[in-house]
C-alpha positions as CSV (number, residue, x, y, z in Angstrom):
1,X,-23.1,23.4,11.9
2,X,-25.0,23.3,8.2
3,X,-27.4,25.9,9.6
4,X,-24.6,28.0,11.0
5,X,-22.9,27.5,7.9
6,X,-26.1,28.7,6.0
7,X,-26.4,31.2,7.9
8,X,-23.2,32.6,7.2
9,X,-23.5,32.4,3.3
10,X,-21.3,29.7,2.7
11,X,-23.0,27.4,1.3
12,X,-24.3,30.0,-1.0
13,X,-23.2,29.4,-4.9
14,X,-21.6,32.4,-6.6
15,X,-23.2,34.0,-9.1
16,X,-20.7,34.3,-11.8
17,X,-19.9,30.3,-11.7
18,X,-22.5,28.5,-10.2
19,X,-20.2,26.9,-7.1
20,X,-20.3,27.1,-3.5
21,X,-18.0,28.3,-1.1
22,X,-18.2,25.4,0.9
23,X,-20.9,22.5,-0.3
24,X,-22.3,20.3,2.8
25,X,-19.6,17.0,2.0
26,X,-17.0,19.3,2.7
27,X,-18.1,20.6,5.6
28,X,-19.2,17.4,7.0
29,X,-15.7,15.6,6.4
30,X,-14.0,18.8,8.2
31,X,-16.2,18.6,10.9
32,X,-15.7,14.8,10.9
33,X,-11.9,15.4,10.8
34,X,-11.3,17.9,13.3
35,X,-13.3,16.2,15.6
36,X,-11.7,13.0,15.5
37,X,-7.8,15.6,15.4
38,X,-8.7,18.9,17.5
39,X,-5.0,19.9,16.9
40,X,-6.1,19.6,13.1
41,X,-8.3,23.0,13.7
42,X,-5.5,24.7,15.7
43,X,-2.8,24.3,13.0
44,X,-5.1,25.2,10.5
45,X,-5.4,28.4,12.0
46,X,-1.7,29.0,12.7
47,X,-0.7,27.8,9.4
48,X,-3.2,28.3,6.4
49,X,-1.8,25.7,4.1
50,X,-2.5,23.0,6.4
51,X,-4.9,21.7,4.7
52,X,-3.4,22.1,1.2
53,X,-0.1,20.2,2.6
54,X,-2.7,17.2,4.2
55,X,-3.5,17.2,0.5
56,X,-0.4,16.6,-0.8
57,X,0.5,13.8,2.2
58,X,-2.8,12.1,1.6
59,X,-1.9,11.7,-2.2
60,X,1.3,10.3,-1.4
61,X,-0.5,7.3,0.9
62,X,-2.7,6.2,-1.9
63,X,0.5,5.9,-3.4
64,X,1.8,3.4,-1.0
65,X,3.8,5.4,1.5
66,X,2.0,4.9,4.6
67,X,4.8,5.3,7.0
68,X,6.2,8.4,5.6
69,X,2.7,10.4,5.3
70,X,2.0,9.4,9.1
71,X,5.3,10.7,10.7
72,X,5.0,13.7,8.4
73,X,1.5,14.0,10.4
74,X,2.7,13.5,13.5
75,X,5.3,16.2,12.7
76,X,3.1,18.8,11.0
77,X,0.7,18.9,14.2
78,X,4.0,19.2,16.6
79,X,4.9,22.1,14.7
80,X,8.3,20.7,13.3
């Protein structure tokens, strides 16, 4: 995947700020996720601020709402 990755110019760093696309951490935790979640990849697809609502669920369980962020999970990858 890193050489595809490469390949592709993502891992390239832009030339008017000095940061990649994609650096190799972050495409080795999204591999590492949507292996683990293959629906992950899918809903990403259909709905491009997956990731950015994960984000915002994932802040709420460091702060202590465990429960909530996994049945708001369970309902983002049903599609409800």
């Amino acid at each position: 995947m890193l050489y595809i990755a490469s390949s592709q110019g993502l891992l390239d760093k832009d030339l008017k700020t000095g940061i990649a696309e994609v650096t190799p951490e972050q495409l080795g935790k999204f591999i590492a996720l949507v292996s683990a979640y293959p629906d992950m990849l899918a809903e990403s697809v259909a709905d491009p601020s997956f990731f950015q609502k994960l984000e915002f669920y994932l802040t709420w369980e460091r702060q202590g709402c465990r429960k909530t962020l996994l049945m708001l999970i369970r309902t983002m990858l049903r599609g409800g």
